[in-house]
SEDO-401005 format. One record per residue (C-alpha): residue in one letter; residue number from 1; x, z, y. Coordinates in nm, 2 decimals. Layout:
N
{residu:A num:NUM east:X up:Z north:Y} .
...
END
This chain:
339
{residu:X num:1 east:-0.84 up:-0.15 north:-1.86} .
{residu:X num:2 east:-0.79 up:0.14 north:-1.57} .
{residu:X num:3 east:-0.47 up:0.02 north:-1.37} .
{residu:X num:4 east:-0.20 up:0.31 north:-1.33} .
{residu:X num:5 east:-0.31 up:0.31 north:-0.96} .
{residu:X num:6 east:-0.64 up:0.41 north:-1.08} .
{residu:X num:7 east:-0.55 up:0.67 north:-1.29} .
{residu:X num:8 east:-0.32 up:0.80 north:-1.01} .
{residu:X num:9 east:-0.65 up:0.83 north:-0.81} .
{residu:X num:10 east:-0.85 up:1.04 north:-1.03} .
{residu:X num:11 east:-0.62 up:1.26 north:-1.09} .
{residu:X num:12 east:-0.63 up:1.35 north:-0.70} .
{residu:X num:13 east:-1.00 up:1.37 north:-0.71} .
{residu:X num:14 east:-1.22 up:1.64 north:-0.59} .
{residu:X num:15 east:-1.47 up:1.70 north:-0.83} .
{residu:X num:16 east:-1.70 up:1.88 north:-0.59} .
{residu:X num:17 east:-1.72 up:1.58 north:-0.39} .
{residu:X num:18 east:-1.74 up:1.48 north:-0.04} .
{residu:X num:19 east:-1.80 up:1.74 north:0.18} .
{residu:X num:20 east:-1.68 up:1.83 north:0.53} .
{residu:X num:21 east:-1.80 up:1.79 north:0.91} .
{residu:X num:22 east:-1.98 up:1.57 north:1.04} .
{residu:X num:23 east:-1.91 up:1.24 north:1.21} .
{residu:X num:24 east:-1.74 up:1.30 north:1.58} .
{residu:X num:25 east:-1.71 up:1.23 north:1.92} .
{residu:X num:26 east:-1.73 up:0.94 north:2.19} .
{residu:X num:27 east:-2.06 up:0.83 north:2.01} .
{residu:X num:28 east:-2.20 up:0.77 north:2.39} .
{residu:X num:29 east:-1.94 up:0.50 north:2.47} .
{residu:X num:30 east:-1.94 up:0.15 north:2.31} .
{residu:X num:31 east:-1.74 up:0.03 north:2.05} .
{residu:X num:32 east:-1.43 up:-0.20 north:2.08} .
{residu:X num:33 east:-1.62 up:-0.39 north:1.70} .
{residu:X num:34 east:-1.66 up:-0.75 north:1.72} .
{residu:X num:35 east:-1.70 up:-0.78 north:1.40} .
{residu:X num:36 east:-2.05 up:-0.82 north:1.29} .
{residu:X num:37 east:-2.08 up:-0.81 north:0.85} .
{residu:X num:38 east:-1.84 up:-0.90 north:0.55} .
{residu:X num:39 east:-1.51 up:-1.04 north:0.62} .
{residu:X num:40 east:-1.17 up:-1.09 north:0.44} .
{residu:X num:41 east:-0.88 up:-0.95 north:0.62} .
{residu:X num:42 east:-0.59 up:-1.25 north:0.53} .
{residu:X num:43 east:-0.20 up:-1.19 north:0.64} .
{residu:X num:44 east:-0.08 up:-1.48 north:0.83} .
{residu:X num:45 east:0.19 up:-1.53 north:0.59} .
{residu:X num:46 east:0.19 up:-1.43 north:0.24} .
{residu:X num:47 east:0.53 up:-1.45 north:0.16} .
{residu:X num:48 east:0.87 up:-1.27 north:0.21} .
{residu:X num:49 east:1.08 up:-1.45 north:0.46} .
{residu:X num:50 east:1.42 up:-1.30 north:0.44} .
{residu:X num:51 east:1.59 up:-1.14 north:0.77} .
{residu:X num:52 east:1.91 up:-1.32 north:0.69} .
{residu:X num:53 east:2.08 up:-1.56 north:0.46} .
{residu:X num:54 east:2.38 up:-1.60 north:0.32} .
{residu:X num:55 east:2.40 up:-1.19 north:0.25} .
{residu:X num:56 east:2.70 up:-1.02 north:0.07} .
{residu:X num:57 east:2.68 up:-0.65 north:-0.03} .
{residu:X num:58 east:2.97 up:-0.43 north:0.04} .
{residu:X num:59 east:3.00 up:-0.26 north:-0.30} .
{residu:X num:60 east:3.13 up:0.00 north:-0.42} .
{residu:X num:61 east:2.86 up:0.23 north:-0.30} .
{residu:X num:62 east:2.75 up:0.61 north:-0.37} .
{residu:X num:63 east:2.38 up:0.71 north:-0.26} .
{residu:X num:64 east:2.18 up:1.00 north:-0.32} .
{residu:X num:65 east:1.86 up:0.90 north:-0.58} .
{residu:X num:66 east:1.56 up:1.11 north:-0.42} .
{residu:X num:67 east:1.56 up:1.28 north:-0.75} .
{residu:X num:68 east:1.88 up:1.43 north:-0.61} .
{residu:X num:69 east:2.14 up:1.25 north:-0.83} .
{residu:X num:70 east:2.43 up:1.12 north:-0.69} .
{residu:X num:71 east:2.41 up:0.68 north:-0.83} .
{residu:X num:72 east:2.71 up:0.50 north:-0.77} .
{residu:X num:73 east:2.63 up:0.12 north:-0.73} .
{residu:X num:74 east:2.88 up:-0.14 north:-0.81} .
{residu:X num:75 east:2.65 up:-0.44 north:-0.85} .
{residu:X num:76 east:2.38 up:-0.59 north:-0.74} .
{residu:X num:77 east:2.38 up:-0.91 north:-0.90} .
{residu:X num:78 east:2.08 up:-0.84 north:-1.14} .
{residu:X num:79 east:1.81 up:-0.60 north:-0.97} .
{residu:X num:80 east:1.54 up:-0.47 north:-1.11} .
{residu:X num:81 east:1.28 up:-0.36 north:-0.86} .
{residu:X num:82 east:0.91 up:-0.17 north:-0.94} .
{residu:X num:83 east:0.71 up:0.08 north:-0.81} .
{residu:X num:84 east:0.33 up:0.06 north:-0.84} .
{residu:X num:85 east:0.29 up:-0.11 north:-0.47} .
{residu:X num:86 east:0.53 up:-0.36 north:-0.47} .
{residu:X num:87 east:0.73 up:-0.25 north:-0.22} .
{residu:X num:88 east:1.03 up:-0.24 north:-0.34} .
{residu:X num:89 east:1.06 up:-0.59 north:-0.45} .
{residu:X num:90 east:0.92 up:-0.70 north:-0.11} .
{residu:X num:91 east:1.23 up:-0.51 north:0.04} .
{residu:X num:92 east:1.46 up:-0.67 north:-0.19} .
{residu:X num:93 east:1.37 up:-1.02 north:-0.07} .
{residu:X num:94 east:1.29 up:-0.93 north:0.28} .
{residu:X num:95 east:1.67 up:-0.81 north:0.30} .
{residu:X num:96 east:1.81 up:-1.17 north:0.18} .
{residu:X num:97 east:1.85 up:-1.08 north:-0.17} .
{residu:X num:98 east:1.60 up:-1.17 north:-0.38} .
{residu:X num:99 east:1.85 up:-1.42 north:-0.55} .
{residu:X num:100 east:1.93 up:-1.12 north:-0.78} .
{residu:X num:101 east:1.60 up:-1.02 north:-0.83} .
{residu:X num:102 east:1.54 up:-1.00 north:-1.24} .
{residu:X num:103 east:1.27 up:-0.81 north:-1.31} .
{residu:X num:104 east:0.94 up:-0.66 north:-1.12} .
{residu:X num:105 east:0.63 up:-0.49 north:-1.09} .
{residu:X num:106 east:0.26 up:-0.68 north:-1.14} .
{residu:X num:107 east:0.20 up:-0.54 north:-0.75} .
{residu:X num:108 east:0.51 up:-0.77 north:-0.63} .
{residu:X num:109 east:0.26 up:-1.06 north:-0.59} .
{residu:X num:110 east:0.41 up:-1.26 north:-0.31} .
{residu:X num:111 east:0.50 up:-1.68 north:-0.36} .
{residu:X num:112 east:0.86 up:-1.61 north:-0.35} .
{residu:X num:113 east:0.89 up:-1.36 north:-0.59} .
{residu:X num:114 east:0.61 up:-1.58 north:-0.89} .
{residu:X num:115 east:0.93 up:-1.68 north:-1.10} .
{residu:X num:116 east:1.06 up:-1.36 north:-1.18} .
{residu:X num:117 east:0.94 up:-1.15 north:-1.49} .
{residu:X num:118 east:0.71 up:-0.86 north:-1.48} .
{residu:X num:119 east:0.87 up:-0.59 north:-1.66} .
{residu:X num:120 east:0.55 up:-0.37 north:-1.65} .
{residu:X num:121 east:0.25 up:-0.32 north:-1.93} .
{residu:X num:122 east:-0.07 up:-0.26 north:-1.92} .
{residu:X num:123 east:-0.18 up:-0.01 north:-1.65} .
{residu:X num:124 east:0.17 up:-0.09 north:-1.45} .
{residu:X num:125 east:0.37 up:0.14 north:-1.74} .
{residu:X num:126 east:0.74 up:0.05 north:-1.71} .
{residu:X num:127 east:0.83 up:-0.16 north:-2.00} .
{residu:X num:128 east:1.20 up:0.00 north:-2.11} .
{residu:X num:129 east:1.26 up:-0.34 north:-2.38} .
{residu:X num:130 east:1.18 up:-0.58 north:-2.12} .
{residu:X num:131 east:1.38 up:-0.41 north:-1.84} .
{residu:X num:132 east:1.68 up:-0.38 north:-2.10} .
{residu:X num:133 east:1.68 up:-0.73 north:-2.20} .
{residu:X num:134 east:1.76 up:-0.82 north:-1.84} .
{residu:X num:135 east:2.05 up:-0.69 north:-1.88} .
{residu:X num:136 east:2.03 up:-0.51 north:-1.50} .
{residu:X num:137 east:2.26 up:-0.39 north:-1.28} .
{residu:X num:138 east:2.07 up:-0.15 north:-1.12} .
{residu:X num:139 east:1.69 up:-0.04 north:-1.17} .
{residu:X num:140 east:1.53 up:0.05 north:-0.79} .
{residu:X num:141 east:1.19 up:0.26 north:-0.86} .
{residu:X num:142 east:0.98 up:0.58 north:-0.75} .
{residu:X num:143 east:0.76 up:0.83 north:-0.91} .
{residu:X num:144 east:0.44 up:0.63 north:-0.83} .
{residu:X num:145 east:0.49 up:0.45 north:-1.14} .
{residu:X num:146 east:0.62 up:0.56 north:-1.48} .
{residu:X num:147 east:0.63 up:0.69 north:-1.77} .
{residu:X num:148 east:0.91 up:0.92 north:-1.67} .
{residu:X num:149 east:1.05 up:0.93 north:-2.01} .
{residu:X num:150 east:1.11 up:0.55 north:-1.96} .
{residu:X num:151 east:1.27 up:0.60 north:-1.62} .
{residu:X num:152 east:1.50 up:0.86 north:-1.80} .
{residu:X num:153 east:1.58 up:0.63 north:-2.11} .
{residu:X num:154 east:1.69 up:0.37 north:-1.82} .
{residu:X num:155 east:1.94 up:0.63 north:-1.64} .
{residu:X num:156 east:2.08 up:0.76 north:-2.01} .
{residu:X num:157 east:2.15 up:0.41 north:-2.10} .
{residu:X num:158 east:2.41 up:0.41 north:-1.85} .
{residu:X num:159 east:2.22 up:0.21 north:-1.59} .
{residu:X num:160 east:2.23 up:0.34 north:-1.22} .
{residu:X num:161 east:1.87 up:0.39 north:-1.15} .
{residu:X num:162 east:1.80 up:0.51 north:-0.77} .
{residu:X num:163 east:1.44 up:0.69 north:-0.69} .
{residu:X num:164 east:1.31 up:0.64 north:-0.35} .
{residu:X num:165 east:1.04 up:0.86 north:-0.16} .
{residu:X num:166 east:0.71 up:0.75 north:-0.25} .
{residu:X num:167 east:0.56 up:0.81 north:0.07} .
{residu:X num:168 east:0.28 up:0.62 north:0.23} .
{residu:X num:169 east:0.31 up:0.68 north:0.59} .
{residu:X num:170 east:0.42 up:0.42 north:0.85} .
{residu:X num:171 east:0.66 up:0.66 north:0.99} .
{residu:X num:172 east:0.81 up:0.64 north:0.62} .
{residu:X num:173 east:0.88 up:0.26 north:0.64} .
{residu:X num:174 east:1.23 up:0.25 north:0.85} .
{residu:X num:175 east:1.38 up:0.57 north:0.59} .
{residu:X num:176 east:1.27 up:0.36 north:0.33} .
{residu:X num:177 east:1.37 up:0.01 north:0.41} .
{residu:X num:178 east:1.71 up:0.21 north:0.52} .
{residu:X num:179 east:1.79 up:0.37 north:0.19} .
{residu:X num:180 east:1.74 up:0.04 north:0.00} .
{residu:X num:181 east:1.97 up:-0.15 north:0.22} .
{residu:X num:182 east:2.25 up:0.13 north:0.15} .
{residu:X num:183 east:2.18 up:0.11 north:-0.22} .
{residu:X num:184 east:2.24 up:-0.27 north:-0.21} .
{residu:X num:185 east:2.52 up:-0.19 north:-0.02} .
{residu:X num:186 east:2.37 up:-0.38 north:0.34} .
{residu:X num:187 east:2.30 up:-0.13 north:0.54} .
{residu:X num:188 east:2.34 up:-0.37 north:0.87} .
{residu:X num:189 east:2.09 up:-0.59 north:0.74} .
{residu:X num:190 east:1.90 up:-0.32 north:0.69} .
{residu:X num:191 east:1.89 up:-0.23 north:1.06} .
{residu:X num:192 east:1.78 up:-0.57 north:1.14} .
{residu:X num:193 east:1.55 up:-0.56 north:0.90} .
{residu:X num:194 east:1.43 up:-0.22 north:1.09} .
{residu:X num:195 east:1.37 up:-0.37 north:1.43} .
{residu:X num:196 east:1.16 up:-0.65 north:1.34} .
{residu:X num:197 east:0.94 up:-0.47 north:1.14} .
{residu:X num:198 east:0.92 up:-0.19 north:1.40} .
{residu:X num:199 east:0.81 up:-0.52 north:1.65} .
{residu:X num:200 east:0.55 up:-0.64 north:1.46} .
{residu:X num:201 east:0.43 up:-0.29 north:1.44} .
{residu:X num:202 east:0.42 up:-0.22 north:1.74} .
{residu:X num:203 east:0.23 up:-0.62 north:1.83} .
{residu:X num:204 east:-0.02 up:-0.50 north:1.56} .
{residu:X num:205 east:-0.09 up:-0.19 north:1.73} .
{residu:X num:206 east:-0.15 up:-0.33 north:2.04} .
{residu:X num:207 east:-0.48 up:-0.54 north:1.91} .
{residu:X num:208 east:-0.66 up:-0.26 north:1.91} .
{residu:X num:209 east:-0.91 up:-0.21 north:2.25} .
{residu:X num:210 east:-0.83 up:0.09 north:2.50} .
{residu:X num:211 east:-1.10 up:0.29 north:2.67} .
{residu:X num:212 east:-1.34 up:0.19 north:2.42} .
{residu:X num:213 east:-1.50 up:0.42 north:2.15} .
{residu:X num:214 east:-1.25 up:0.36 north:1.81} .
{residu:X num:215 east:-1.47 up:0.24 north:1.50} .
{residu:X num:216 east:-1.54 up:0.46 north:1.22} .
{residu:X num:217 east:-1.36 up:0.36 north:0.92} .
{residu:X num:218 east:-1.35 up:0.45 north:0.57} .
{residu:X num:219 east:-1.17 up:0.31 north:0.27} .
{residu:X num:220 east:-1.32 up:0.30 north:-0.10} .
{residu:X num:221 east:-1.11 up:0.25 north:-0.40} .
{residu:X num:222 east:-1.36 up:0.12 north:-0.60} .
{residu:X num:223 east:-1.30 up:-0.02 north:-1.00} .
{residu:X num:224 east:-1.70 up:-0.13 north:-1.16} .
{residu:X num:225 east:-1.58 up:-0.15 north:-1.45} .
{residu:X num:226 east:-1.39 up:0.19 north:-1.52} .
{residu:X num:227 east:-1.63 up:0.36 north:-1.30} .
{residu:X num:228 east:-1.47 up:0.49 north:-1.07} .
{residu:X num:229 east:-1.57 up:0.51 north:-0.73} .
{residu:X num:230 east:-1.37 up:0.65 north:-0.47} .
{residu:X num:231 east:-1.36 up:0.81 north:-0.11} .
{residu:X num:232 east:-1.02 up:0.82 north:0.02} .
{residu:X num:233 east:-0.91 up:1.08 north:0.29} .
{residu:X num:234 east:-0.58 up:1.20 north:0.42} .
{residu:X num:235 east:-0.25 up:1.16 north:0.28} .
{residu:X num:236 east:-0.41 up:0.81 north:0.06} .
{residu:X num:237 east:-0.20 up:0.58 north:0.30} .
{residu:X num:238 east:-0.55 up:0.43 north:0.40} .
{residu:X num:239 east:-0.58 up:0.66 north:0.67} .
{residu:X num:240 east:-0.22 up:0.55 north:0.80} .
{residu:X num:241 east:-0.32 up:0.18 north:0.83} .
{residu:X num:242 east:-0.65 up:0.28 north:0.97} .
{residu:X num:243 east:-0.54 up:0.48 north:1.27} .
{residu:X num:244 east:-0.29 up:0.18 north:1.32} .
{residu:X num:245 east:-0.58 up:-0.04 north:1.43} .
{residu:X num:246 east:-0.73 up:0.22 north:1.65} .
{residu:X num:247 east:-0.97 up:0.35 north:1.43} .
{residu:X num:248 east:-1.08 up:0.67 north:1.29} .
{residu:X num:249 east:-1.04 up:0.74 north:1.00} .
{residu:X num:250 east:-1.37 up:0.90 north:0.83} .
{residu:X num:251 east:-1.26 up:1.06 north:0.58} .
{residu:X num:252 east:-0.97 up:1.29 north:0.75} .
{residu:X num:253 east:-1.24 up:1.32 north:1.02} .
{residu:X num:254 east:-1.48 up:1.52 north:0.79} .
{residu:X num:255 east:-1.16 up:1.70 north:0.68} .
{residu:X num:256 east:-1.22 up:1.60 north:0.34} .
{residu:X num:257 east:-0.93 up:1.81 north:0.11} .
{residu:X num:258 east:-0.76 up:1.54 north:-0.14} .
{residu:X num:259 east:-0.63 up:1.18 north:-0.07} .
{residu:X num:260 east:-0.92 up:1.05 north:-0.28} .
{residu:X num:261 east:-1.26 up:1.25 north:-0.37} .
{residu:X num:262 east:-1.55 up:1.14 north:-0.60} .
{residu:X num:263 east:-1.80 up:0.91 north:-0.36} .
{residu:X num:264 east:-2.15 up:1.12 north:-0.29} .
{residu:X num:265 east:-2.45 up:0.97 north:-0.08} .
{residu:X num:266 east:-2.41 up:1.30 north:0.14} .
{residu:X num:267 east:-2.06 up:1.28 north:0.20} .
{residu:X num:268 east:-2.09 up:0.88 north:0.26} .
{residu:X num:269 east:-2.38 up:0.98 north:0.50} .
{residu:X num:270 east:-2.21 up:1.30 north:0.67} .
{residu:X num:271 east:-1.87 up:1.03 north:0.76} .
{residu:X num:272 east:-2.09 up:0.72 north:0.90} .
{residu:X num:273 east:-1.86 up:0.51 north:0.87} .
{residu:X num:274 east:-1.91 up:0.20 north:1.08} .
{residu:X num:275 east:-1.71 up:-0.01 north:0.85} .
{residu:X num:276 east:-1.63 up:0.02 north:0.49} .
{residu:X num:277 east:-1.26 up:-0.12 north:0.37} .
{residu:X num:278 east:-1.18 up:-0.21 north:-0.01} .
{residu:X num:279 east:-0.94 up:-0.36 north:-0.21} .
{residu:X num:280 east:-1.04 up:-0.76 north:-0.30} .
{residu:X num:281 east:-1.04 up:-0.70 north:-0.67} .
{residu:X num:282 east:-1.24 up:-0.35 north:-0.65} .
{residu:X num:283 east:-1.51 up:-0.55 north:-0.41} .
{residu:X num:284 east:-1.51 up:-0.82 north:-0.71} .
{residu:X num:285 east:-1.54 up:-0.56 north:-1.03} .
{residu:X num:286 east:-1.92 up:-0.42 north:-0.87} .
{residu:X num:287 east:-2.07 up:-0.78 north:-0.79} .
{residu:X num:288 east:-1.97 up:-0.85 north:-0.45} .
{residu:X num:289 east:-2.12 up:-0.69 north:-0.11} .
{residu:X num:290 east:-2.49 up:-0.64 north:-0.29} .
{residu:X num:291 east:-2.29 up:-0.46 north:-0.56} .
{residu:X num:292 east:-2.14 up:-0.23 north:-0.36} .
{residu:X num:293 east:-2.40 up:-0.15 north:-0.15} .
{residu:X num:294 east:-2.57 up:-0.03 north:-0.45} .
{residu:X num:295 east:-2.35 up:0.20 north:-0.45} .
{residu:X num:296 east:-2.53 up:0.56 north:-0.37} .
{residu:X num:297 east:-2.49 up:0.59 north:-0.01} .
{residu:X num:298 east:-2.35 up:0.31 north:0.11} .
{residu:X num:299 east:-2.65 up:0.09 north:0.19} .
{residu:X num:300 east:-2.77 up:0.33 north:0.45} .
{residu:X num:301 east:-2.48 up:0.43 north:0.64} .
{residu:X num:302 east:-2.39 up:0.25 north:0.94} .
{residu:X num:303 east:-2.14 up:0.03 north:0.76} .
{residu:X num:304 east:-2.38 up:-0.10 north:0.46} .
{residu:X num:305 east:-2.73 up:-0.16 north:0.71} .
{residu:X num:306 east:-2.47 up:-0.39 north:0.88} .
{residu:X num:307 east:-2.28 up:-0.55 north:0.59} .
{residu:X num:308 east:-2.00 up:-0.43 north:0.80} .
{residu:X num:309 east:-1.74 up:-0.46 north:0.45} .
{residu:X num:310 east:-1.37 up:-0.56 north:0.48} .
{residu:X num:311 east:-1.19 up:-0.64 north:0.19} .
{residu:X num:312 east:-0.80 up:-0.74 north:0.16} .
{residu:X num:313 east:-0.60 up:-0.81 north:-0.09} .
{residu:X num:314 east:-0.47 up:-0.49 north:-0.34} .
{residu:X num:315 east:-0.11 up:-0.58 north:-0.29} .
{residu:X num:316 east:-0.10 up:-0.59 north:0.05} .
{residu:X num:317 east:-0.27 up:-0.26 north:0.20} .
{residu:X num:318 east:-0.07 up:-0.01 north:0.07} .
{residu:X num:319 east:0.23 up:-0.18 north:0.04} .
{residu:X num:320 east:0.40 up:-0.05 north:0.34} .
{residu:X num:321 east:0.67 up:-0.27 north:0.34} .
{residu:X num:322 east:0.80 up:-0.46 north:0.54} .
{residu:X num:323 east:0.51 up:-0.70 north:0.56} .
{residu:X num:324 east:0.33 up:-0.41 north:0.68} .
{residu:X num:325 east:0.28 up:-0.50 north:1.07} .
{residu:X num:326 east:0.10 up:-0.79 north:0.93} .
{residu:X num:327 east:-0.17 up:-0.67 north:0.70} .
{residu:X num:328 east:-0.21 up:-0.42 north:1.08} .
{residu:X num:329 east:-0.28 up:-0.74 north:1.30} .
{residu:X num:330 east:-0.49 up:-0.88 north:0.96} .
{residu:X num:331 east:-0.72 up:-0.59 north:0.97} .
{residu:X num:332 east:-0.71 up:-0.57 north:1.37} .
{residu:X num:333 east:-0.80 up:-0.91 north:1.37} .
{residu:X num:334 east:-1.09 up:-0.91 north:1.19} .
{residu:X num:335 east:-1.22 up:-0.61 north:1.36} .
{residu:X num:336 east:-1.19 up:-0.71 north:1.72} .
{residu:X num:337 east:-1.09 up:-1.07 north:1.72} .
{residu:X num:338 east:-1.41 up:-1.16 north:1.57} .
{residu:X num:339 east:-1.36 up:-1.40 north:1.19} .
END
C-alpha cells in the first residue's frame, strides 16, 4: 500500500518532468567526496535522550494552534503526539516527557518510544477510535498527516488539539521545538532543549570541507512497488539537509518548480548528480543498488557509473527534530569521512 508520505508526494508532482539548467559551477576544482560507492548513513544514537529529568509542566496554559484557534491546555498527563515525520513525538520525549506519551505515529520509530501505541492506519491516516480510547489529554499534530475530518472530530469532542507549522526547514526547528514546549507548558526546557540542538547543528555543519568544490547531491523518493519514482527539489526538506553538509543541492540547482517532480533520464542527466540519497525502505522496494540503477537515468549520471548511493533510514531524514544535527554529521560523515 502507498504510505500517506507518498501520496503527499505525487500530489506535488510535475507532470512535465524534470527540466531546468544545467549542472553549475566550480567543476574545475576538486571535490571535498571521500566517499567512493554505496553506503548507509547511521545516526550515532537512535534514540531520544531527554534534555532534563524530573520535568513538571506549569499548567494552565493558553496557546495559539497554527490553525489560528486559541487551545487552552490544562493537562499533559496523556499526550497524543502524530504528524507524518515523527517529529512531534521525538519533541515530546526529547523535552523529558515522554512518560505521558499515549499514542503516536508509525514515523515515531525511536527505542524509547517502541511501547507506546500507534494510533495511525494504513497509509499514516489518523485513527479517531484508537486516539479516543486513550482517553488523551491533549492531541499535538500538523496538516502533514490527516484526514482532516478526523482532526476535527478530535477538537469537537472537546479535546484540546494544537496544529503546529509543518515546515521542513532547519531554520523552522527552534519555532517548532518552542511552541511545543509552551503547549506542554515548559517553555524553559524548551530553551535548553533549543541550544543543544542549535550545537550539534552547528558541529554537523562544520564536517563539511572549505575551499573545496561542494558535491552534487540529489535525493529520490523512490516506492518499487507503487511506482513512483521521484526527483525532489526545493521546498522537499531534502534540499535543507543537503546544503547542511555543504553540498548542492541538484535539484534546486536546475531550478526545478515543485518539491518533488516525476524522475526523467534528461532531467537526471541535465542535474549530474554526484551522489544519489534515498530513503532505506525506498532503496529496498526496487531491489537494492542494481535496482535502482535501473532506474532510467541513473546508471549513467555521475552518481550511478560510481555507485555513489546513500541511503538512511525514512524516519530520520526528514524528521527535523531534534535529532536533526545528527542525521547532518550521519550524512557528512559518510561523505567526507570515508565509511
Amino acid at each position: 500500500m502507498l504510505t500517506r508520505l507518498g501520496s503527499v508526494l505525487i500530489a506535488l508532482v510535475l507532470l512535465a518532468g524534470c527540466g531546468g539548467a544545467g549542472a553549475s559551477g566550480n567543476q574545475g576544482q576538486p571535490s571535498a567526496l571521500t566517499l567512493t560507492g554505496p553506503a548507509t548513513a547511521r545516526i550515532a544514537d537512535e534514540d531520544v535522550r531527554p534534555i532534563a529529568t524530573g520535568v513538571q509542566p506549569r499548567l494552565p496554559v493558553t496557546v495559539r494552534s497554527h490553525d489560528g484557534a486559541e487551545v487552552r491546555i490544562t493537562s499533559v498527563d496523556r499526550i497524543v503526539a502524530v504528524d507524518l515525520y515523527g517529529t512531534l513525538g521525538e519533541i515530546v520525549f526529547s523535552l523529558g516527557l515522554g512518560r505521558h506519551l499515549v499514542g503516536r505515529d508509525s514515523a515515531t520509530g525511536f527505542p524509547s518510544a517502541a511501547h507506546v501505541p500507534v494510533v495511525t492506519s494504513g497509509g499514516h491516516d489518523l485513527n479517531a477510535e484508537a486516539i479516543l480510547d486513550l482517553n488523551p489529554t491533549v492531541v499535538l499534530t500538523d496538516t502533514s498527516i490527516g484526514p482532516p475530518e478526523v482532526q476535527q472530530q478530535l477538537r469537537a469532542s472537546g479535546i484540546p488539539v494544537v496544529y503546529f507549522n509543518p515546515r521542513r526547514t532547519l531554520a523552522a526547528v527552534p519555532d517548532h521545538i518552542r511552541s511545543v514546549a509552551a503547549a506542554l507548558g515548559v517553555p524553559d526546557v524548551g530553551e535548553k532543549l533549543i541550544a543543544s540542538v542549535n550545537g550539534e547543528i552547528a558541529a554537523a555543519r562544520a564536517l563539511a570541507t572549505p575551499g573545496t568544490r561542494p558535491p552534487r547531491l540529489t535525493f529520490l523518493y523512490v516506492r518499487g512497488s507503487a511506482g513512483v519514482y521521484l526527483m525532489a527539489g526545493p521546498g522537499s526538506g531534502a534540499d535543507e539537509m543537503i546544503k547542511a553538509v555543504g553540498a548542492v543541492d541538484v535539484g534546486t540547482d536546475i531550478k526545478l518548480g515543485k518539491p518533488f517532480v516525476s524522475i526523467t533520464s534528461e532531467g537526471l542527466l541535465n542535474a549530474a548528480p554526484d551522489v544519489i540519497l534515498v530513503m532505506s525502505a525506498g532503496l529496498a522496494s526496487v531491489g537494492g543498488i542494481d535496482g535502482l540503477l535501473r532506474v532510467p537515468g541513473v546508471a549513467q549520471t555521475p552518481a550511478g557509473q560510481a555507485r555513489r548511493i546513500v541511503d538512511i533510514d525514512d524516519t530520520d531524514l526528514l524528521s527535523f527534530g531534534p535529532r536533526v544535527g545528527r542525521t547532518i554529521t550521519a550524512l557528512a560523515t559518510v561523505l567526507y569521512g570515508g565509511r
